[in-house]
N, CA, C and O atoms as a Tripos MOL2 file, in Angstrom:
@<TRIPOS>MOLECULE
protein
  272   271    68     0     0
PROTEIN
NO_CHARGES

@<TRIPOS>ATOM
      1 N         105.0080 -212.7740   47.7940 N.3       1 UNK1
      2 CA        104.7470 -214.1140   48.2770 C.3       1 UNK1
      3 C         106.0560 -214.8560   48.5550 C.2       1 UNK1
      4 O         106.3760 -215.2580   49.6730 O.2       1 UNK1
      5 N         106.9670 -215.0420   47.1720 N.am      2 UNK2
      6 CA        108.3150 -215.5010   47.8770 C.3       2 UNK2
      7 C         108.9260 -214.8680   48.8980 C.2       2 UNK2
      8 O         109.6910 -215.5120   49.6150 O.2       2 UNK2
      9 N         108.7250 -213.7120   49.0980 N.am      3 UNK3
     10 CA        109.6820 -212.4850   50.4770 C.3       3 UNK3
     11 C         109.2730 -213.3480   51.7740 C.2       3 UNK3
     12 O         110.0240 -213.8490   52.6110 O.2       3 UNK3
     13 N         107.7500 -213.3810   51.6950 N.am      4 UNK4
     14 CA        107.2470 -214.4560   52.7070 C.3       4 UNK4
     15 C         107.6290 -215.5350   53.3010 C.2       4 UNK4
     16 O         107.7390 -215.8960   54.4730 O.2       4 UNK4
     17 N         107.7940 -215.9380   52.3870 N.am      5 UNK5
     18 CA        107.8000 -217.5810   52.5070 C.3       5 UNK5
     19 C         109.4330 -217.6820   52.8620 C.2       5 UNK5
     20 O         109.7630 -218.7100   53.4540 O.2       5 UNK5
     21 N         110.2360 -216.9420   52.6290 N.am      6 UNK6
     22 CA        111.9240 -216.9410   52.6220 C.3       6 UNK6
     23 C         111.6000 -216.5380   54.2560 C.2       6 UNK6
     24 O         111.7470 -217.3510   55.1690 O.2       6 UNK6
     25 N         111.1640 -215.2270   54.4360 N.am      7 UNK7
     26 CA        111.0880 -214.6520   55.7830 C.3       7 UNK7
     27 C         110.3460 -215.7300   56.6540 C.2       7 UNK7
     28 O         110.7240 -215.7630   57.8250 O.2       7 UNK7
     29 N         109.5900 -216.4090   56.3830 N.am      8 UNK8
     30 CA        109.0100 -217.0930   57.6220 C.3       8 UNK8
     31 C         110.0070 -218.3230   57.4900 C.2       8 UNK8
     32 O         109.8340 -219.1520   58.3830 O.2       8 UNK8
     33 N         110.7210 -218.5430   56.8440 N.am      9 UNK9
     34 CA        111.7500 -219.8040   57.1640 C.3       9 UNK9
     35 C         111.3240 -221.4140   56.3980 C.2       9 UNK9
     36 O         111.8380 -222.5200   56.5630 O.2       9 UNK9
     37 N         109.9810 -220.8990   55.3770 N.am     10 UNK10
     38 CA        109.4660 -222.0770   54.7950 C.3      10 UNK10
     39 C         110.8880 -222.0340   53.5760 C.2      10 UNK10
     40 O         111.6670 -222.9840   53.6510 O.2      10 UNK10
     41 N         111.0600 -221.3690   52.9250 N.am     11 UNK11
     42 CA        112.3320 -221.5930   52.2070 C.3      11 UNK11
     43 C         113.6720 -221.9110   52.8760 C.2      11 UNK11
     44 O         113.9050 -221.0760   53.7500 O.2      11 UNK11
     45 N         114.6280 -222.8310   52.7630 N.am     12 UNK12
     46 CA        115.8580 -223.2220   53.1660 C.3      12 UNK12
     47 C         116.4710 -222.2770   52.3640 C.2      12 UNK12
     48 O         116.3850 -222.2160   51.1370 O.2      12 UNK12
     49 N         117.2090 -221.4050   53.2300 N.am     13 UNK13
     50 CA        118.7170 -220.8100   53.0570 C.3      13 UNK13
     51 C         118.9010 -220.7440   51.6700 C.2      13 UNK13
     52 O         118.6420 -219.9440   50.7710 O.2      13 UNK13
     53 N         119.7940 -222.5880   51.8580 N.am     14 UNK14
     54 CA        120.1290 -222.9040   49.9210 C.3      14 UNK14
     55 C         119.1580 -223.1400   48.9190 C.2      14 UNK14
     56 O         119.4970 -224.0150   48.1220 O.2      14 UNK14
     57 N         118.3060 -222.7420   48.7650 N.am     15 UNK15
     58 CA        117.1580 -222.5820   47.8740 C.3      15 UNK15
     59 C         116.5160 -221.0950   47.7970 C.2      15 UNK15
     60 O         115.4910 -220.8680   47.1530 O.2      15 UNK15
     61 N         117.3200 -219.9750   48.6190 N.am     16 UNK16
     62 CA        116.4840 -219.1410   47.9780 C.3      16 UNK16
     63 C         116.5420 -218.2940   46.8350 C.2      16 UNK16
     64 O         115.8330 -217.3190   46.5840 O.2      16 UNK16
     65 N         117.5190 -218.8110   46.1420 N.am     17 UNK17
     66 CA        118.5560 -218.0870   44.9920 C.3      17 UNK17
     67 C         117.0980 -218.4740   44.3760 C.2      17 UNK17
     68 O         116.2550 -217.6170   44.1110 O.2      17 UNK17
     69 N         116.8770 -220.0930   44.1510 N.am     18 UNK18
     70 CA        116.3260 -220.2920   43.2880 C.3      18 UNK18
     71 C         114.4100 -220.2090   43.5360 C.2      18 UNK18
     72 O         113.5040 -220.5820   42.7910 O.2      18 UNK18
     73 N         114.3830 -219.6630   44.6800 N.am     19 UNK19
     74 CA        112.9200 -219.3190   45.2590 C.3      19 UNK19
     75 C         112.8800 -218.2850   44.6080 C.2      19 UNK19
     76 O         111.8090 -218.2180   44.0040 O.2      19 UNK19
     77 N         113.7580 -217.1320   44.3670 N.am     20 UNK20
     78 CA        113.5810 -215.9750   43.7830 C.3      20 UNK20
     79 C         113.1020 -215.9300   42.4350 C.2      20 UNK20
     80 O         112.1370 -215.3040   41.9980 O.2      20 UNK20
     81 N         113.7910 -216.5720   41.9210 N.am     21 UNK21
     82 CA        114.1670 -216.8030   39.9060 C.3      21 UNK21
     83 C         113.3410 -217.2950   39.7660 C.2      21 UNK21
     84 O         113.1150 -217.1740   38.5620 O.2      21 UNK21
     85 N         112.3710 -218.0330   40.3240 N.am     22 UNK22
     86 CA        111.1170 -218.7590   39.5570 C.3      22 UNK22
     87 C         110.2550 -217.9090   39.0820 C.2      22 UNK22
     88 O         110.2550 -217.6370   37.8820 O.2      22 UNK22
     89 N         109.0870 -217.1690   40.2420 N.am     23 UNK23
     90 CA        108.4190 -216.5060   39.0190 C.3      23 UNK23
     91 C         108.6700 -215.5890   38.2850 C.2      23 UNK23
     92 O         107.6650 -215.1410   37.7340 O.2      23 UNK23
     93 N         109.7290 -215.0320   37.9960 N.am     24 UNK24
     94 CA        110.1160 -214.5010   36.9580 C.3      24 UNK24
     95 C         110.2350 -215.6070   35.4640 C.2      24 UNK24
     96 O         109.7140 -215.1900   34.4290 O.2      24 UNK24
     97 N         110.7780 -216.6760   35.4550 N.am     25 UNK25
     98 CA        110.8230 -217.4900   34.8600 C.3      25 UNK25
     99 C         109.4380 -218.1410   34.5050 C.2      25 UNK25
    100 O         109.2920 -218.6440   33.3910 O.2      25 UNK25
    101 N         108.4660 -218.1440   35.3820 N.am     26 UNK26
    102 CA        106.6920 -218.7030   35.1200 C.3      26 UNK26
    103 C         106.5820 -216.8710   33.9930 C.2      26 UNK26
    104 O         106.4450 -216.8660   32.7700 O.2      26 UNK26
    105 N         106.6580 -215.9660   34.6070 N.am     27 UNK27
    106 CA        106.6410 -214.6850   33.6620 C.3      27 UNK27
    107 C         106.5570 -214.7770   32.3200 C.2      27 UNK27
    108 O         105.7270 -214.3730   31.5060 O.2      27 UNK27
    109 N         107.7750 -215.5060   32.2180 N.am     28 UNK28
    110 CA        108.2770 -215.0380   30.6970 C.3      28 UNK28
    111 C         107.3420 -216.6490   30.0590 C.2      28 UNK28
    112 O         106.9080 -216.5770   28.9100 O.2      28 UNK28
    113 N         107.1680 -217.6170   30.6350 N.am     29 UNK29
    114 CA        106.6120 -218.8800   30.1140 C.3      29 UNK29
    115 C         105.3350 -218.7950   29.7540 C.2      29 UNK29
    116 O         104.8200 -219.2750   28.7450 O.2      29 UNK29
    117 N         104.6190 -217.9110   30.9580 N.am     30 UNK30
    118 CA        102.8670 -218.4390   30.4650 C.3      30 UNK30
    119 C         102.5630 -216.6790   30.0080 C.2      30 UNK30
    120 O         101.4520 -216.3880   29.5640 O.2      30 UNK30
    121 N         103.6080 -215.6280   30.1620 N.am     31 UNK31
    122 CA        102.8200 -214.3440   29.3880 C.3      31 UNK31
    123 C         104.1070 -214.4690   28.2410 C.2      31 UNK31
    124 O         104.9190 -213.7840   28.8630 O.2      31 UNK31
    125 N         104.5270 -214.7040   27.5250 N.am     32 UNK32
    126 CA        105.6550 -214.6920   26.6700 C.3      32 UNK32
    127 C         106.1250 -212.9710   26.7790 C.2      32 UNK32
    128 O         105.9190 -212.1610   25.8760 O.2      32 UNK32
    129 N         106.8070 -212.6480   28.1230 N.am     33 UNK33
    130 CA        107.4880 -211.4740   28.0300 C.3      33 UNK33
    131 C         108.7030 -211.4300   26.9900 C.2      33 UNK33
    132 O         109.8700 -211.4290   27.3810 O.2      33 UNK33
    133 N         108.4270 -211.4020   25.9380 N.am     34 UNK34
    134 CA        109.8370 -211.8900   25.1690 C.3      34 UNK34
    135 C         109.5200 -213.3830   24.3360 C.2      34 UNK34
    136 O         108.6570 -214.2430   24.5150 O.2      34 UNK34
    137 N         110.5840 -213.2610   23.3990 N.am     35 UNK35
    138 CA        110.7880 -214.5460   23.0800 C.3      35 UNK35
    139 C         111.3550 -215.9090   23.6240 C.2      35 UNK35
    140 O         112.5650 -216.1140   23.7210 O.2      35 UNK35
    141 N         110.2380 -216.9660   24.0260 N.am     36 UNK36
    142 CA        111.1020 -217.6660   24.8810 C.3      36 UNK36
    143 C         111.9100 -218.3890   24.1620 C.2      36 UNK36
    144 O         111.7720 -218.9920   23.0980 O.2      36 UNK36
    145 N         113.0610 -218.1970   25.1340 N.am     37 UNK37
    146 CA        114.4080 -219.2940   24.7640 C.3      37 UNK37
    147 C         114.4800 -220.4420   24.9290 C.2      37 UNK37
    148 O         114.5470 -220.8100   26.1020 O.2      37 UNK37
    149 N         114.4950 -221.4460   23.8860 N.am     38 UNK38
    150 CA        114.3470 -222.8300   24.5560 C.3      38 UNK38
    151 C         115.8240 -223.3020   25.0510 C.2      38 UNK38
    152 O         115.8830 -224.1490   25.9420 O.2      38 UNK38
    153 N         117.2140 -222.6820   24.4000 N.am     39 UNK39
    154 CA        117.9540 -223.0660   24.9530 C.3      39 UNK39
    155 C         118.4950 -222.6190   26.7350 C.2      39 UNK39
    156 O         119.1970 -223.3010   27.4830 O.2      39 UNK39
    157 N         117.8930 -221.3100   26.9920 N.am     40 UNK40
    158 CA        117.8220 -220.9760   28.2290 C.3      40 UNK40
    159 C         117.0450 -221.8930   29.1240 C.2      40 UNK40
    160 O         117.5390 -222.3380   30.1600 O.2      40 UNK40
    161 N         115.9750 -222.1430   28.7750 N.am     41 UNK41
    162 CA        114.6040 -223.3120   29.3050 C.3      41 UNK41
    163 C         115.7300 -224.6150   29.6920 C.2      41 UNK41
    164 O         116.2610 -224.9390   30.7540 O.2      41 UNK41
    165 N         115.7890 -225.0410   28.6260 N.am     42 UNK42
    166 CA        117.2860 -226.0890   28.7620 C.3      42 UNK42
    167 C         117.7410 -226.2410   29.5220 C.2      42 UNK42
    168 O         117.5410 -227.1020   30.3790 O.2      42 UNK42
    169 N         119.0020 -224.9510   29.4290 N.am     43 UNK43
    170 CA        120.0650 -224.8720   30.7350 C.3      43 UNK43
    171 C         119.6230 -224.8800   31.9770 C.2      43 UNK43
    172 O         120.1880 -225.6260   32.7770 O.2      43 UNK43
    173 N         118.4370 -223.9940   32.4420 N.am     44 UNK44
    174 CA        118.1770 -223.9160   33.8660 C.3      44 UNK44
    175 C         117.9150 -225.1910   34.1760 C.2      44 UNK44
    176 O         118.6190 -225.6400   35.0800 O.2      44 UNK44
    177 N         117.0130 -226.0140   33.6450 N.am     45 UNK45
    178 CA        116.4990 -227.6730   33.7340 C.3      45 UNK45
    179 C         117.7320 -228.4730   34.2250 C.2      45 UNK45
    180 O         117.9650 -229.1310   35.2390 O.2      45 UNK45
    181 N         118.3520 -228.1930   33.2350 N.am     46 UNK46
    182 CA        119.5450 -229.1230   33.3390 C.3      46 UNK46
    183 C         120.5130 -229.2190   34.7870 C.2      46 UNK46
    184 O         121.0020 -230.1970   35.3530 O.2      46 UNK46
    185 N         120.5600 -227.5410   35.1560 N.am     47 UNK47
    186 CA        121.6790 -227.4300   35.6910 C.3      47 UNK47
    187 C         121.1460 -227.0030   37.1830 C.2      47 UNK47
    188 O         121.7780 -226.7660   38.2130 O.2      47 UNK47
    189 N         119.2280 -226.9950   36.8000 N.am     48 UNK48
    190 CA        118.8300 -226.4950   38.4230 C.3      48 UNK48
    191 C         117.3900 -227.3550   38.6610 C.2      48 UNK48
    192 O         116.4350 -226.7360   39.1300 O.2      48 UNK48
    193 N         117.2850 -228.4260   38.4160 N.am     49 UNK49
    194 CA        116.0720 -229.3920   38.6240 C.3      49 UNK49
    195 C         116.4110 -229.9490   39.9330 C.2      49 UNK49
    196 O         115.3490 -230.0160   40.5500 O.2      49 UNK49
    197 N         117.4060 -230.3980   40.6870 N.am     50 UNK50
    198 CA        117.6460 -230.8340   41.5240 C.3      50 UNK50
    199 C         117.3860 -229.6750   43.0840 C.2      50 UNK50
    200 O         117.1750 -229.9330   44.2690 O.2      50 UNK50
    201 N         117.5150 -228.5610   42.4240 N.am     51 UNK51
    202 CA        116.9440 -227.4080   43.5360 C.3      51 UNK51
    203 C         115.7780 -226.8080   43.4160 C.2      51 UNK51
    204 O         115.2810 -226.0560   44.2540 O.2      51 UNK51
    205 N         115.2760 -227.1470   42.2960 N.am     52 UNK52
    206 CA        113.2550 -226.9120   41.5970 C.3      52 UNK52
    207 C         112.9070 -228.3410   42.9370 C.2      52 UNK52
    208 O         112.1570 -228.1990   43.9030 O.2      52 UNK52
    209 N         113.5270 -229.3450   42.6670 N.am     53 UNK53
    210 CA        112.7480 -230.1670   43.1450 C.3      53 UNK53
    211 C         112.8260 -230.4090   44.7060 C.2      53 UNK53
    212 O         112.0980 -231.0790   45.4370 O.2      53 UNK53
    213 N         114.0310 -229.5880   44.9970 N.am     54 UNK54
    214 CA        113.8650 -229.4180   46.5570 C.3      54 UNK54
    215 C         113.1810 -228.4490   46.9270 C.2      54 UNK54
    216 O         112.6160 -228.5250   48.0170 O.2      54 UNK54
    217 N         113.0480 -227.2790   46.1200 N.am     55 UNK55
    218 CA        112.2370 -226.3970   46.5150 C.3      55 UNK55
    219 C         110.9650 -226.7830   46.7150 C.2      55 UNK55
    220 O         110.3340 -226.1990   47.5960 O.2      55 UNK55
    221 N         110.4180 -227.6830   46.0600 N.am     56 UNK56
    222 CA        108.7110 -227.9920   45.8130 C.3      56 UNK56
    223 C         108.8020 -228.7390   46.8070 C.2      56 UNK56
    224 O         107.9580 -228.4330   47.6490 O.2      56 UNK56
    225 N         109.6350 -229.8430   47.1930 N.am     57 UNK57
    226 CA        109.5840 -230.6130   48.6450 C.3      57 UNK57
    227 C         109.1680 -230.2070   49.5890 C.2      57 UNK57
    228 O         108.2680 -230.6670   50.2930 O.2      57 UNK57
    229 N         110.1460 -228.7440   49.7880 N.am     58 UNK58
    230 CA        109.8030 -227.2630   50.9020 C.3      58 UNK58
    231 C         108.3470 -227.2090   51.1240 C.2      58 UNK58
    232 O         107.7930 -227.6330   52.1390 O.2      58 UNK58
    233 N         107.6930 -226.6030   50.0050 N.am     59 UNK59
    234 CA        106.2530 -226.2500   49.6630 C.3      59 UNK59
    235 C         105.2880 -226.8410   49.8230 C.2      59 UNK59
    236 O         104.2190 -226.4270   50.2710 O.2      59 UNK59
    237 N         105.6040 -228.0250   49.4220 N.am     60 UNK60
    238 CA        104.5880 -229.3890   49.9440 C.3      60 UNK60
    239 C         104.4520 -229.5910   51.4040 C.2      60 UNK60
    240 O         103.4800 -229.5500   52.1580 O.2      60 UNK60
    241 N         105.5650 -229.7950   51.5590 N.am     61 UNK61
    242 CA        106.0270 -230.3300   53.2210 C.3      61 UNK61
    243 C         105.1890 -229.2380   53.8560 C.2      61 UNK61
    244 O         104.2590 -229.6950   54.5210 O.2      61 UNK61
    245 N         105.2640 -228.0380   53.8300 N.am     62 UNK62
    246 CA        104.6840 -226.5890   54.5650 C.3      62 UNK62
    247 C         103.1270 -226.7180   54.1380 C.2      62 UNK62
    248 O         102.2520 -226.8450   54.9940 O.2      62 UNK62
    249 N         102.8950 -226.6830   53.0020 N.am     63 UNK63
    250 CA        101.3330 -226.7960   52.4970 C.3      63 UNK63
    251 C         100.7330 -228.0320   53.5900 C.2      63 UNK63
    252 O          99.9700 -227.6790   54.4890 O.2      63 UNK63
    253 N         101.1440 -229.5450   53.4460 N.am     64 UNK64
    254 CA        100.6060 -230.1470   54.2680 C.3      64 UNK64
    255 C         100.5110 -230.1330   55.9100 C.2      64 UNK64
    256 O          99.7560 -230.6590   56.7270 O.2      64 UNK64
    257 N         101.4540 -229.4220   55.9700 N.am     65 UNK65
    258 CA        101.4120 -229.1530   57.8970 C.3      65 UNK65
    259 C         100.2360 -227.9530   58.0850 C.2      65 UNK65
    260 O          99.5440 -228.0820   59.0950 O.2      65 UNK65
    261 N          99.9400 -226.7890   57.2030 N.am     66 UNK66
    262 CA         98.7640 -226.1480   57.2840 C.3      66 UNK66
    263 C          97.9020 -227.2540   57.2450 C.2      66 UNK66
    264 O          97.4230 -227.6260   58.3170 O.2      66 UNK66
    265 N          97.5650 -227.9510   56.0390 N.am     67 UNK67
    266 CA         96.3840 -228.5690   55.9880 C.3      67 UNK67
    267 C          96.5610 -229.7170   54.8190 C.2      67 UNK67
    268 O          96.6810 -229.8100   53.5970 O.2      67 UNK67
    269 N          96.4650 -230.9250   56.5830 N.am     68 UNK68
    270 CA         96.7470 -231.9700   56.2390 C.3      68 UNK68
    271 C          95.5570 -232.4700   55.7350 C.2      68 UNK68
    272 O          95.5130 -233.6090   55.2700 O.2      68 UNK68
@<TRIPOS>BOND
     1     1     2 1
     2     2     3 1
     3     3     4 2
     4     3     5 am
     5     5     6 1
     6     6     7 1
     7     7     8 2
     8     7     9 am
     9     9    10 1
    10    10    11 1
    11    11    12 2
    12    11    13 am
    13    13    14 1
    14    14    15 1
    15    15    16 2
    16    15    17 am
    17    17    18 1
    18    18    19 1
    19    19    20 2
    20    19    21 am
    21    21    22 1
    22    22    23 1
    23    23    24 2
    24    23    25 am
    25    25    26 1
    26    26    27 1
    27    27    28 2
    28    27    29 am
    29    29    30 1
    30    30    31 1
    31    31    32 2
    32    31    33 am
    33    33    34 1
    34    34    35 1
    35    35    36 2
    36    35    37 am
    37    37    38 1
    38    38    39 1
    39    39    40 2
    40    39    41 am
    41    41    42 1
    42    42    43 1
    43    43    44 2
    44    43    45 am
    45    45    46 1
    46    46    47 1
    47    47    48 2
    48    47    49 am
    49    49    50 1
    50    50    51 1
    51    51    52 2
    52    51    53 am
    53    53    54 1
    54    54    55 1
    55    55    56 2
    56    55    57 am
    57    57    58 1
    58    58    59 1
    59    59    60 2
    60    59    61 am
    61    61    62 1
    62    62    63 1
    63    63    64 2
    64    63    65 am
    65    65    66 1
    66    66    67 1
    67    67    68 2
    68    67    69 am
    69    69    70 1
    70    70    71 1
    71    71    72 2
    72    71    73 am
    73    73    74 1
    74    74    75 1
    75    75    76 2
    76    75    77 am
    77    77    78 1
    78    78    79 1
    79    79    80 2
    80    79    81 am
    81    81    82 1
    82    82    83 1
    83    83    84 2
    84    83    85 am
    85    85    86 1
    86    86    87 1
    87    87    88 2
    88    87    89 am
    89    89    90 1
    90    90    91 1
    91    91    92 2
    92    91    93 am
    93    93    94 1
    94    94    95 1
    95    95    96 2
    96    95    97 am
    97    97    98 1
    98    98    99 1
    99    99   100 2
   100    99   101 am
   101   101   102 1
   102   102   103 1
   103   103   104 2
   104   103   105 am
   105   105   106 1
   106   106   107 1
   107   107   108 2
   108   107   109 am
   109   109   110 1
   110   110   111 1
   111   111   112 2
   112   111   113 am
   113   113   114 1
   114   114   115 1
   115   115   116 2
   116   115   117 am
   117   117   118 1
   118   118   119 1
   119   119   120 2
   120   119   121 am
   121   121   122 1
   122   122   123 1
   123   123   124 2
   124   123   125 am
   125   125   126 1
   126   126   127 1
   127   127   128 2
   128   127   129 am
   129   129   130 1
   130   130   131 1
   131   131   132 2
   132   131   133 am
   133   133   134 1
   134   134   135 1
   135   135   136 2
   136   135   137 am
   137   137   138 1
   138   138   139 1
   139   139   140 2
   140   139   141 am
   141   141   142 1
   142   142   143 1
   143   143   144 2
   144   143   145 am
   145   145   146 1
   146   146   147 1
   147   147   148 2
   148   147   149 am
   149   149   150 1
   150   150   151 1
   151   151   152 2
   152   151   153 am
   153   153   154 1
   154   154   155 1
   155   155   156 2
   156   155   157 am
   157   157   158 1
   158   158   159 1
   159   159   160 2
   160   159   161 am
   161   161   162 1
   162   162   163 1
   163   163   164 2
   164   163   165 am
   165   165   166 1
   166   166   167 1
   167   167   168 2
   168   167   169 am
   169   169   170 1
   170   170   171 1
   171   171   172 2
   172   171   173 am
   173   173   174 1
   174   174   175 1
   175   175   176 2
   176   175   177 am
   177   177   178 1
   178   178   179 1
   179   179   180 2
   180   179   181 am
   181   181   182 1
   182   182   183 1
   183   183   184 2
   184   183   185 am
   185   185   186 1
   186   186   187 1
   187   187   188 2
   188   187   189 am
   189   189   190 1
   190   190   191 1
   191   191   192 2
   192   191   193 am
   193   193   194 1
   194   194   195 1
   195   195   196 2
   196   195   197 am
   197   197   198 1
   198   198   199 1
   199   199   200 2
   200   199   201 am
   201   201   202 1
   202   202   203 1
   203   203   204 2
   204   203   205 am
   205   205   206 1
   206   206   207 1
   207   207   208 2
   208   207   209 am
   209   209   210 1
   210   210   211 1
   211   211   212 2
   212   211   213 am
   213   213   214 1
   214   214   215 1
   215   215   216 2
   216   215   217 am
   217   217   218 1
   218   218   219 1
   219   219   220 2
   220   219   221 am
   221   221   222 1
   222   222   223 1
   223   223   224 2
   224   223   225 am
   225   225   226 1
   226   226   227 1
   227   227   228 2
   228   227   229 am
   229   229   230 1
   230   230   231 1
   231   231   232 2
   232   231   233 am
   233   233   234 1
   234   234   235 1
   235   235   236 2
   236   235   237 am
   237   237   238 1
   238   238   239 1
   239   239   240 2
   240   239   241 am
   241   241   242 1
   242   242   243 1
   243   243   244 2
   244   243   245 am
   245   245   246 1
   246   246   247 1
   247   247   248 2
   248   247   249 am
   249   249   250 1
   250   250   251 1
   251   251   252 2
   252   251   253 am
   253   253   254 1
   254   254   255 1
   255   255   256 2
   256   255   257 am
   257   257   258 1
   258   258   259 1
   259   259   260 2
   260   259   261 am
   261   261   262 1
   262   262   263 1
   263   263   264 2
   264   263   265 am
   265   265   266 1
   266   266   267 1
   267   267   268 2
   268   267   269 am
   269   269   270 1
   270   270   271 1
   271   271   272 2
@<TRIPOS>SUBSTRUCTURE
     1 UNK1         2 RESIDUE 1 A UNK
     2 UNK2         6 RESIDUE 1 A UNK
     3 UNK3        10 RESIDUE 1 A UNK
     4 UNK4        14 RESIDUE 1 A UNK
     5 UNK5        18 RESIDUE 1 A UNK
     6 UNK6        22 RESIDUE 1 A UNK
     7 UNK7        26 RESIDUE 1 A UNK
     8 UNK8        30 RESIDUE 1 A UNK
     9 UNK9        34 RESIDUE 1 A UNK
    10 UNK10       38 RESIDUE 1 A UNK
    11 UNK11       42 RESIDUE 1 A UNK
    12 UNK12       46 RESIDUE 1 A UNK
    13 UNK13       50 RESIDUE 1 A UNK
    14 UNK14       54 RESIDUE 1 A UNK
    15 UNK15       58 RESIDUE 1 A UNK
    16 UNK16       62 RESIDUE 1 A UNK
    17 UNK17       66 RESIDUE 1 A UNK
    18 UNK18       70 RESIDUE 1 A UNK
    19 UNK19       74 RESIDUE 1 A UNK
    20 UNK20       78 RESIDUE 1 A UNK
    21 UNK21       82 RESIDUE 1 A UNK
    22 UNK22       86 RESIDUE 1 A UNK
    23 UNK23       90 RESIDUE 1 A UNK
    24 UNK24       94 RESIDUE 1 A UNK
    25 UNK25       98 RESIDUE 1 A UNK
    26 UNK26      102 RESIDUE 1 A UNK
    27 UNK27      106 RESIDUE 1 A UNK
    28 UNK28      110 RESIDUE 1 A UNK
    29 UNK29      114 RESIDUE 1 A UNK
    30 UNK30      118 RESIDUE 1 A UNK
    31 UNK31      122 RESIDUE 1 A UNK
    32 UNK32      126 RESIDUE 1 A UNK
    33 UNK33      130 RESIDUE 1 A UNK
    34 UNK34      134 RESIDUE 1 A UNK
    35 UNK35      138 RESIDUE 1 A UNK
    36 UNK36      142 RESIDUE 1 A UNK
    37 UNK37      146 RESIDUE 1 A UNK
    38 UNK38      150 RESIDUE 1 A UNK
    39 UNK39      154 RESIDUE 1 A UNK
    40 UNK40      158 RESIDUE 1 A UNK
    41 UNK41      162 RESIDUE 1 A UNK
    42 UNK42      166 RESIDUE 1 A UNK
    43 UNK43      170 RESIDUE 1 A UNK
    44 UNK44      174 RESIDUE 1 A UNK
    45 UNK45      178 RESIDUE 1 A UNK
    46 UNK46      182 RESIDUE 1 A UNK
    47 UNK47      186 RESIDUE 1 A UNK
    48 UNK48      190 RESIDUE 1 A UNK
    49 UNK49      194 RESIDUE 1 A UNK
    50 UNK50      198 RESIDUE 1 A UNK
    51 UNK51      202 RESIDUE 1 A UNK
    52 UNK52      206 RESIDUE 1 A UNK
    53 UNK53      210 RESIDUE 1 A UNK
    54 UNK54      214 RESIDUE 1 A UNK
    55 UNK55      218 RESIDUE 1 A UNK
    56 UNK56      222 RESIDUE 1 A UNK
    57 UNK57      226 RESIDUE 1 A UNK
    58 UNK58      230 RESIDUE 1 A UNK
    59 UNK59      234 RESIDUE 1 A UNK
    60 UNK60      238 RESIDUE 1 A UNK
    61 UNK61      242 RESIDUE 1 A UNK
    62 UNK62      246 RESIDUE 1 A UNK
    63 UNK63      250 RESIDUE 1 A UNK
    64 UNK64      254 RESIDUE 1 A UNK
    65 UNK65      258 RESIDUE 1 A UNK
    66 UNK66      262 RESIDUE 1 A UNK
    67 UNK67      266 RESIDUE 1 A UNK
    68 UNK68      270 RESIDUE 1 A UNK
């Protein structure tokens, strides 16, 4: 689904580092592959919310032009 969405151009360029890393990151959150780290949880927040939240801009923006 992300390969998609990168390939059809709904992902920007500079966001696809972090288009990638997400569901891996939903992975480990809602099946606990592992012990989750809260200080890892942390850091990414901290240091990548500003590209979570452009990414979802992306998604929205594309979701509503299918169907407004």
């Amino acid at each position: 689904m992300v390969k998609a969405l990168i390939e059809s151009g709904v992902v920007p360029k500079r966001l696809r580092r972090i288009a990638i890393a997400v569901p891996g990151m939903r992975n480990i959150l809602v099946h606990g592959y592992a012990e989750v780290r809260h200080d890892i949880i942390y850091e990414t927040l901290r240091t990548e919310l500003d590209e979570l939240g452009a990414l979802l801009e992306a998604l929205v923006r594309e979701a509503e032009e299918l169907d407004p």
